[in-house]
C-alpha positions as CSV (number, residue, x, y, z in Angstrom):
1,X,115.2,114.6,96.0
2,X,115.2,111.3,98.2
3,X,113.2,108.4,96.8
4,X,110.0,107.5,98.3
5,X,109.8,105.4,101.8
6,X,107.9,102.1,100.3
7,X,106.9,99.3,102.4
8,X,105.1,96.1,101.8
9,X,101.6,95.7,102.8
10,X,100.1,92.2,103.9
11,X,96.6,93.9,103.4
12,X,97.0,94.7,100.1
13,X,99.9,92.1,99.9
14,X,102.1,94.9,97.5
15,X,105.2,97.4,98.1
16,X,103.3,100.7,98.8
17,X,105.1,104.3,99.3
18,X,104.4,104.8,102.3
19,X,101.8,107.9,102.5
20,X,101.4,108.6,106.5
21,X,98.2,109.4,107.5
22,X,99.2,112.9,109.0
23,X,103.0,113.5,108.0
24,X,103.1,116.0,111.3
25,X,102.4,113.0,113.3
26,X,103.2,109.0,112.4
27,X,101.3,106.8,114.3
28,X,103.1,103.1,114.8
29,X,102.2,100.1,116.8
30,X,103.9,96.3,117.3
31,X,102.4,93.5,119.2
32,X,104.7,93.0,122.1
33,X,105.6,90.2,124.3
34,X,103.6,88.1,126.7
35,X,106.0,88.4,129.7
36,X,106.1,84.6,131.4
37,X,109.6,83.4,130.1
38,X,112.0,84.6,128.0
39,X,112.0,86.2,124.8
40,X,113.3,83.8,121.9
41,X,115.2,84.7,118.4
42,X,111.7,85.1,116.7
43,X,110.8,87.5,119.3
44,X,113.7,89.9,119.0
45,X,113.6,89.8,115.3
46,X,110.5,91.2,115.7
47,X,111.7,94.1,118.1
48,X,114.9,94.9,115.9
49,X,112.6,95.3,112.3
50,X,110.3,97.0,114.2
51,X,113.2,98.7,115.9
52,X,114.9,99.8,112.7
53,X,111.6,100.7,110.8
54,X,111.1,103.6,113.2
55,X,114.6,104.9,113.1
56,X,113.7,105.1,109.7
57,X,110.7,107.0,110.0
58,X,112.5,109.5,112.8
59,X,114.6,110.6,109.9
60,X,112.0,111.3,107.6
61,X,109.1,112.7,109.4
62,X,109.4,115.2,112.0
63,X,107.0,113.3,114.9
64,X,106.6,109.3,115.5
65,X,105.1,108.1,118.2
66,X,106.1,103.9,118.8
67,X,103.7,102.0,120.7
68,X,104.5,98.2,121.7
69,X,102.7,96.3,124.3
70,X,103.2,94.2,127.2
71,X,100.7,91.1,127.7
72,X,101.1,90.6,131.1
73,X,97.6,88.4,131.6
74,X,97.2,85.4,129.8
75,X,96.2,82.1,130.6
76,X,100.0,81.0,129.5
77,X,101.4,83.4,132.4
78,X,98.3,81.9,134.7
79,X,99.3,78.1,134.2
80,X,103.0,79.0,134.8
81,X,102.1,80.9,138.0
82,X,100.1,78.6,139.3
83,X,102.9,76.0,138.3
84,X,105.6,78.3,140.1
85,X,102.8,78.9,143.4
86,X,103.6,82.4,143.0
87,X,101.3,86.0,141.9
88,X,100.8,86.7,138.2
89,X,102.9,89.7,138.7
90,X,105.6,88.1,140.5
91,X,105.9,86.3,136.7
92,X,105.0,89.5,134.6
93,X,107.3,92.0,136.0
94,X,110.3,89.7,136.6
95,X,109.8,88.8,132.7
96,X,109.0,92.2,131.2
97,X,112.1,93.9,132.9
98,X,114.3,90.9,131.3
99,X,112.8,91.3,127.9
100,X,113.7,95.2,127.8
101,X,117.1,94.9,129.3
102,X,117.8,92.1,126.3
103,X,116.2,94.3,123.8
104,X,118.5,97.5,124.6
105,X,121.7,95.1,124.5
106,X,120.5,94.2,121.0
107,X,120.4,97.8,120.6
108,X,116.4,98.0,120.2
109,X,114.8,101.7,122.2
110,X,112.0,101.9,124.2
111,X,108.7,102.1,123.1
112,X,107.5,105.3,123.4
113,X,104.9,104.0,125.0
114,X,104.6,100.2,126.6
115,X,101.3,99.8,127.6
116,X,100.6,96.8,130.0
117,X,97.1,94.7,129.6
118,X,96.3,94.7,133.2
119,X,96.2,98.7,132.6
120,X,93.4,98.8,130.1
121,X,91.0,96.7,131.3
122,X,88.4,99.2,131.5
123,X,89.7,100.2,127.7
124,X,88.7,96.3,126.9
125,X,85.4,96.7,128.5
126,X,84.5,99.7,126.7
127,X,85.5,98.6,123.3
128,X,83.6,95.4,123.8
129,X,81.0,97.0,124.7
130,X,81.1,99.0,121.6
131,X,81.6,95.7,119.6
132,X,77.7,94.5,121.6
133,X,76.0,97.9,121.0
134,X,77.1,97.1,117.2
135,X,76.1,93.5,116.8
136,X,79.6,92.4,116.1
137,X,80.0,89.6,119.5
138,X,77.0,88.1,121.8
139,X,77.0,87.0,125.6
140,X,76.8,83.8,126.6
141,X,77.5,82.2,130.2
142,X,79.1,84.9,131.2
143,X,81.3,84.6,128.1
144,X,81.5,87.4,125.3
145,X,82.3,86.3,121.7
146,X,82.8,88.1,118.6
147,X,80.5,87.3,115.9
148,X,82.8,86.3,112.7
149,X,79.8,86.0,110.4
150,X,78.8,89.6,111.6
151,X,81.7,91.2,109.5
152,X,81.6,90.1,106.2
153,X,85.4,91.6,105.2
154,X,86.7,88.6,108.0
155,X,89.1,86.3,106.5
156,X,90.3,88.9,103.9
157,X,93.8,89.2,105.6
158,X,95.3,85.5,105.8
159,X,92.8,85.1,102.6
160,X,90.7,82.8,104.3
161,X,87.0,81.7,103.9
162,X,84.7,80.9,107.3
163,X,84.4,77.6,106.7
164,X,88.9,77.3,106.6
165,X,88.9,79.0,109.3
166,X,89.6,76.2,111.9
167,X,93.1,75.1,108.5
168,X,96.5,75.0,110.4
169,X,95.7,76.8,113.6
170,X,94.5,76.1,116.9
171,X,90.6,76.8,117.4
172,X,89.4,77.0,120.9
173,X,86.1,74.8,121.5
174,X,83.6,76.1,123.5
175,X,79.7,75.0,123.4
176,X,79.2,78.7,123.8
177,X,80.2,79.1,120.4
178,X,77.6,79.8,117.3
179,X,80.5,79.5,114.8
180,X,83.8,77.7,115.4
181,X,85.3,80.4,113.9
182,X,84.2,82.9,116.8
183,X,86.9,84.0,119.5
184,X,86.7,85.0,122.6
185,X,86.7,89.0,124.0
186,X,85.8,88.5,127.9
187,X,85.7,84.9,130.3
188,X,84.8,84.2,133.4
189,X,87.2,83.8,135.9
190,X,87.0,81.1,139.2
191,X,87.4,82.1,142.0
192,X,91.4,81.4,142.6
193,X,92.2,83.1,139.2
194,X,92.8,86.7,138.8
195,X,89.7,88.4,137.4
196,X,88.1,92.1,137.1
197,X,84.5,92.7,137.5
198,X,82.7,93.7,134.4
199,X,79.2,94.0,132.6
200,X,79.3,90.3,132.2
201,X,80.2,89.4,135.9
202,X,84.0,89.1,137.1
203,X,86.7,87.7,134.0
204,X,89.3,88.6,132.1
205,X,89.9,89.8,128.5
206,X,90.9,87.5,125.4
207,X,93.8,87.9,123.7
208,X,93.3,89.3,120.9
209,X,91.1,92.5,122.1
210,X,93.8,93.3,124.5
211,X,96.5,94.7,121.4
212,X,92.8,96.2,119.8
213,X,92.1,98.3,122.7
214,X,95.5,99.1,124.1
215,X,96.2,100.6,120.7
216,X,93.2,102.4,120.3
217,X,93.9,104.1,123.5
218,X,97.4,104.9,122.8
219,X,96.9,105.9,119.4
220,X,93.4,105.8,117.6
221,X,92.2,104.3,115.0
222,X,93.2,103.6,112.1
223,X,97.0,104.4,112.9
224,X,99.4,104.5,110.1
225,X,101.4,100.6,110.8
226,X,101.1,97.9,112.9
227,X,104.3,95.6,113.0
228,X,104.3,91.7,114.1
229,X,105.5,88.1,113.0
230,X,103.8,86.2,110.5
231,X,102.9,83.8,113.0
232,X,100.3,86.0,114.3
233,X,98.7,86.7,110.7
234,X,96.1,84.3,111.8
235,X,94.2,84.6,113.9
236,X,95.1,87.5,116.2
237,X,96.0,90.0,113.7
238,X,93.2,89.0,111.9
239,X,90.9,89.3,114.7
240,X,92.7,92.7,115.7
241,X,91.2,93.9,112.5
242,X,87.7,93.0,113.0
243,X,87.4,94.1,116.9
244,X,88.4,97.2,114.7
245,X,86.3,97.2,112.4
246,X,83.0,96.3,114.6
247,X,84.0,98.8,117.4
248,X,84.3,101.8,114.6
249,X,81.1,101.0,112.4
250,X,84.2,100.9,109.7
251,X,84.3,98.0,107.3
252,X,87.2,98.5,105.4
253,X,89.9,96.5,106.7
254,X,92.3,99.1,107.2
255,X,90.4,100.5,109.8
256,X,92.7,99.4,112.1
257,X,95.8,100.1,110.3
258,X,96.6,101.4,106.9
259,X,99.8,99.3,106.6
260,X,100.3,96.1,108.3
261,X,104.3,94.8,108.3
262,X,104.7,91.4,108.7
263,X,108.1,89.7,109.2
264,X,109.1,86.0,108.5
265,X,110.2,83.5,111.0
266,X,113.4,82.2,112.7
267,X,114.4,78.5,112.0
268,X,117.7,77.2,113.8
269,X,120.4,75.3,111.5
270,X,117.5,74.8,108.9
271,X,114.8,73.4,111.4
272,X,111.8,75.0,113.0
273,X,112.6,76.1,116.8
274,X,110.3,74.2,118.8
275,X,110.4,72.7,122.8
276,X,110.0,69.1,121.6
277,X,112.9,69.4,119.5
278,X,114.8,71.6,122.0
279,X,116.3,74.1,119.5
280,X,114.5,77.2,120.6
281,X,117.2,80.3,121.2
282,X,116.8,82.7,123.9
283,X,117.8,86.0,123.5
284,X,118.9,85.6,127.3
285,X,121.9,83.0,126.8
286,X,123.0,84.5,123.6
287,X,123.8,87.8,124.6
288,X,126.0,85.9,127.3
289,X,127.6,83.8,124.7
290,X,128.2,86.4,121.6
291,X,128.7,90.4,121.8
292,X,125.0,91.4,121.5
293,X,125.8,93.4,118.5
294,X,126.9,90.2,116.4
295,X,123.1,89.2,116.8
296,X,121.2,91.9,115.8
297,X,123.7,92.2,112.7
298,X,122.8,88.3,111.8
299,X,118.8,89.5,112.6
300,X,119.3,92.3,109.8
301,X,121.2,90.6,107.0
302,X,117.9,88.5,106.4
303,X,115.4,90.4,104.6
304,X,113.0,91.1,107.5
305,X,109.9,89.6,105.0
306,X,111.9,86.4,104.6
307,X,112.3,83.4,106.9
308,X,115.7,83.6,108.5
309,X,118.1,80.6,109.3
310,X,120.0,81.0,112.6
311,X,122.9,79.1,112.3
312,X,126.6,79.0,113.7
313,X,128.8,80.0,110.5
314,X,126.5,83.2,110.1
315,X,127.3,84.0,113.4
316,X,130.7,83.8,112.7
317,X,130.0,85.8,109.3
318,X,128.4,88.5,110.8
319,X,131.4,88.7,113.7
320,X,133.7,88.6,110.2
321,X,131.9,91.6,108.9
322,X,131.6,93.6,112.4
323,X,135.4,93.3,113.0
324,X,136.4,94.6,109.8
325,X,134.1,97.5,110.7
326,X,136.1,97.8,114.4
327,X,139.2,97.8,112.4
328,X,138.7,101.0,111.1
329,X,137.8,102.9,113.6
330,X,140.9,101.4,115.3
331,X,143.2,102.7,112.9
332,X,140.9,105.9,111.9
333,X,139.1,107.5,114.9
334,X,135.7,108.4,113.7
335,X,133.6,111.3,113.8
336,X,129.5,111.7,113.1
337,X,129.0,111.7,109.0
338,X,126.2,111.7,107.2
339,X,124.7,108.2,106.0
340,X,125.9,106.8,103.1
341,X,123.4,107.4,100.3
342,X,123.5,103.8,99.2
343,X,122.4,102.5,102.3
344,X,119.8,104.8,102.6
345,X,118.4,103.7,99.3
346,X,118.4,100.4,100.3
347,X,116.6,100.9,103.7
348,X,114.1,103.4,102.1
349,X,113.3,100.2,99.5
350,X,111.2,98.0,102.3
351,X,113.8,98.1,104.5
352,X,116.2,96.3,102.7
353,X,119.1,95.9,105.2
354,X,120.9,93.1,103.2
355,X,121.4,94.9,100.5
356,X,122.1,98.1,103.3
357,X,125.0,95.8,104.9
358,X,126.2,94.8,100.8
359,X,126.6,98.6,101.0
360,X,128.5,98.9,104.5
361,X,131.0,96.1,102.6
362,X,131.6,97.9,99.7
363,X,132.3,101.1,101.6
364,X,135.2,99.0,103.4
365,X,136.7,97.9,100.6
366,X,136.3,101.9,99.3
367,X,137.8,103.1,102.9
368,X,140.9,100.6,102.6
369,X,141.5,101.1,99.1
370,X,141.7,104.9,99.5
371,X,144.0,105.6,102.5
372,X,141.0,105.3,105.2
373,X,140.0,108.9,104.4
374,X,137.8,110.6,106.5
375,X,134.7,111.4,104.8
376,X,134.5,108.1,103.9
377,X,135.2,106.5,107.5
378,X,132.4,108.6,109.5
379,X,130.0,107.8,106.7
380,X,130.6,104.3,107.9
381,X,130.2,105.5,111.4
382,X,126.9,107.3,110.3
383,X,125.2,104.3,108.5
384,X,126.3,101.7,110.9
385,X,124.8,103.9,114.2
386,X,121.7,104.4,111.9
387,X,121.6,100.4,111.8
388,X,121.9,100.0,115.6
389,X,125.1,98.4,115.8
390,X,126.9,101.4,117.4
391,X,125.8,104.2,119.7
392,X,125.8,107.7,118.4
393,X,127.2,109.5,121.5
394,X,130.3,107.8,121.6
395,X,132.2,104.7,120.1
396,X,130.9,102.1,122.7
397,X,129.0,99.0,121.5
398,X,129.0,95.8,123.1
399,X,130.4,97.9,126.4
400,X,133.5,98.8,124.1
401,X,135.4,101.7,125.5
402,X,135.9,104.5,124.1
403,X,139.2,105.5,121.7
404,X,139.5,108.8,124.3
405,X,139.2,105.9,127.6
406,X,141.7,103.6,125.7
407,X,144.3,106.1,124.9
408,X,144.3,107.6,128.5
409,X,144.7,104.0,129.8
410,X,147.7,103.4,127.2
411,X,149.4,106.5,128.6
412,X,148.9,105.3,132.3
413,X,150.4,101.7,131.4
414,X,153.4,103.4,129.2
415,X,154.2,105.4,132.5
416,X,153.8,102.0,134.6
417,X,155.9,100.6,131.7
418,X,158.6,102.9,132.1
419,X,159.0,102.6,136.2
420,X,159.1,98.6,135.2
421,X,155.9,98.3,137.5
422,X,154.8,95.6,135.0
423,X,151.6,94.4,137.4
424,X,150.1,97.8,136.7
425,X,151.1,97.6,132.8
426,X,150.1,94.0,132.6
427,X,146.5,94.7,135.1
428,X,145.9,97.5,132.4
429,X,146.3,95.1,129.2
430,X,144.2,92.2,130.9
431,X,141.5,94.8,132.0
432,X,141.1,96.5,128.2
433,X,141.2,92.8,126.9
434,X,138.1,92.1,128.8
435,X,136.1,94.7,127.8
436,X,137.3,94.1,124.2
437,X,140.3,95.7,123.3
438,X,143.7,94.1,122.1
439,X,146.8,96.0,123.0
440,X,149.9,95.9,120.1
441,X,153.0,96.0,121.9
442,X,155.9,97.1,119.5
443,X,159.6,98.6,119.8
444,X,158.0,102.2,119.3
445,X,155.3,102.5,120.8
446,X,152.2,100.4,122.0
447,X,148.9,100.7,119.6
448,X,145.9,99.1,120.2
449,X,142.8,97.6,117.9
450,X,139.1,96.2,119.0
451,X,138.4,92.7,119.3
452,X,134.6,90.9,119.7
């Protein structure tokens, strides 16, 4: 019998086996992005656990439904439109189509659903409303707040009392406030900014009810986990919880979600990314710079709970270990296994992928040692699809060809070879180098192996 899937809980702040609130059905949702520049490092680590969580989930439980969100209105995409003299959506959509065509080349699916903000409005409005009609927020100015001292379970996530409320973060001042602590759920908009009409005159949503109502409608409440970076612990996960809570009538704080996964950050070279220092990675220029594979490798050989350090040499480590893997399937052409049980283990243990890619080592050293048999090499082939760094339809990752589109290729320059019509042979050798492929020329015939 398998082990248990056990995950770690920053609500209960413990490993948990992971008991699904309807095993027919597993109900998952992950803060997405807010679409007005591109996604960093910290952002895609998100997307990848999140990413890999569910492929673990698919395999255990017969339906999963994925839910991440697009924020595409936000005073941040406001400013920079306004900056740029062009529409909100002119920002949004150019941005949200980037961040999913980055996310696929790091191997991360589609949502099964992608709810945008600018969808839901009347979603917000009606959950707000709920929040009123159960004393949780007041109106003031046109301005809707949510009541902190009305929910007396607030704070219990990041472990904070009301009065540390306003410790480390950034608290928004308003003299509509009662409590500094309060946050916002509706604002009214001026005239040149992009507004909806509502109960409280024309605004636009806060931040934080946006994710509470967008999962609500995509899912109910409470779903089984909610996914995001530790950076959002406080306040908007926290606040999540409460719109929750107040909406429902529910006070526990998993009324939201019964499992909330949080993952560490991304420093660069040992230092926090930030724009004054000018270290912050985007996913963007990287995938132009390293085979997109390389990075989401690096992304899972941190634990996802730790803080990871981006940094050249375990770029090149990571490149190291993905070669080895190529070389393989160069010499041995794979076919779909089963996943090696080791690496199973680990990923059923809180997702441990280190330990899952410790695994993928040893079975190298096992498929090398033992004549590159079979079995063994499309269990390799198995666990390492399973991790996202190959596709399961064929052998192509990082645009790789296929063994089936190199060998025709090496038969059409052999016969190019033969007539001495060496610009064909030599065309041929260029082209497969480009797309990652290293041709062997020797007196007997020509071989060929993978190269990042």
């Amino acid at each position: 019998m398998s082990d248990p899937f056990k995950l770690f809980n920053t609500l209960g702040r413990d490993k948990q086996v992971f008991e699904p609130i309807d095993p027919g059905h597993v109900r998952v949702y992950a803060c997405g992005p807010t679409v007005y520049d591109y996604a960093h490092i910290g952002n895609a680590r998100m997307a990848v656990v999140s990413d890999q969580l569910v492929r673990v989930l698919r395999h255990i439980y017969p339906k999963v439904t994925y839910v991440s969100n697009i924020t595409d209105v936000d005073d941040k995409i406001l400013n920079r439109a306004e900056e740029l003299g062009v529409e909100m959506k002119d920002i949004t959509q150019k941005y949200a189509r980037i961040y999913n065509q980055d996310m696929a080349r790091l191997g991360v699916g589609l949502p099964d659903l992608q709810p945008k903000a600018t969808e839901h409005i009347q979603s917000m409005i009606e959950m707000i409303q709920r929040i009123l009609a159960n004393k949780g927020g007041y109106v003031d100015g046109g301005h809707v707040y949510f009541d902190v001292r009305s929910l007396p379970a607030y704070g219990g996530l990041s472990g904070r009392t009301l009065d540390e409320l306003n410790e480390g973060v950034r608290i928004e001042v308003s003299e509509h406030k009662r409590h500094f602590g309060d946050f916002v759920l509706w604002k009214p908009s001026q005239d040149h900014e992009v507004g909806w009409q509502s109960p409280w005159g024309r605004g636009r949503p806060g931040w934080h009810i946006e994710c509470s109502a967008m999962s609500f409608a995509s899912l109910g409440l409470p779903f089984d986990i909610h996914a995001g970076g530790v950076d959002l612990v406080f306040p908007h996960h926290e606040n999540e919880i409460a719109q929750a809570c107040c909406a429902t009538g529910n006070q526990s704080l998993d009324a939201y979600a019964k499992i909330l996964g949080t993952n560490g950050f991304v420093m660069h070279e040992g230092q926090k990314m930030s724009k004054s220092i000018g270290n912050i990675l985007l996913v963007h220029d990287l995938v132009k710079e390293h085979a997109p594979v390389v990075l989401r490798l690096l992304l899972l050989k941190t634990h996802y709970r730790q803080p990871l350090n981006w940094t050249s040499q375990g770029l090149e480590n990571a490149k190291l270990l993905f070669q080895r893997i190529l070389d393989i399937f160069s010499i041995q052409q794979p076919q779909m296994g089963t996943i090696n049980q080791d690496v199973w283990a680990a990923l059923l243990d809180d997702l441990n992928t280190p330990l899952a890619l410790v695994h993928i080592e040893a079975l190298i050293r096992k498929i090398r040692e033992n004549g590159y048999l079979s079995e063994d090499v499309n269990q390799l082939y198995a666990s390492v699809v399973f991790l996202g760094l190959m596709d399961a339809d064929h052998l192509a990752v990082v645009d790789l060809p296929s063994p089936g589109e190199i060998e025709a290729l090496l038969a059409k320059r052999e016969l190019a070879r033969k007539s001495k019509n060496f610009k064909v042979a030599d065309h041929i050798r260029q082209s497969l180098l480009k797309q990652g492929v290293e041709i062997l020329d020797t007196a007997g015939k020509s071989t060929w192996k993978y190269r990042l």
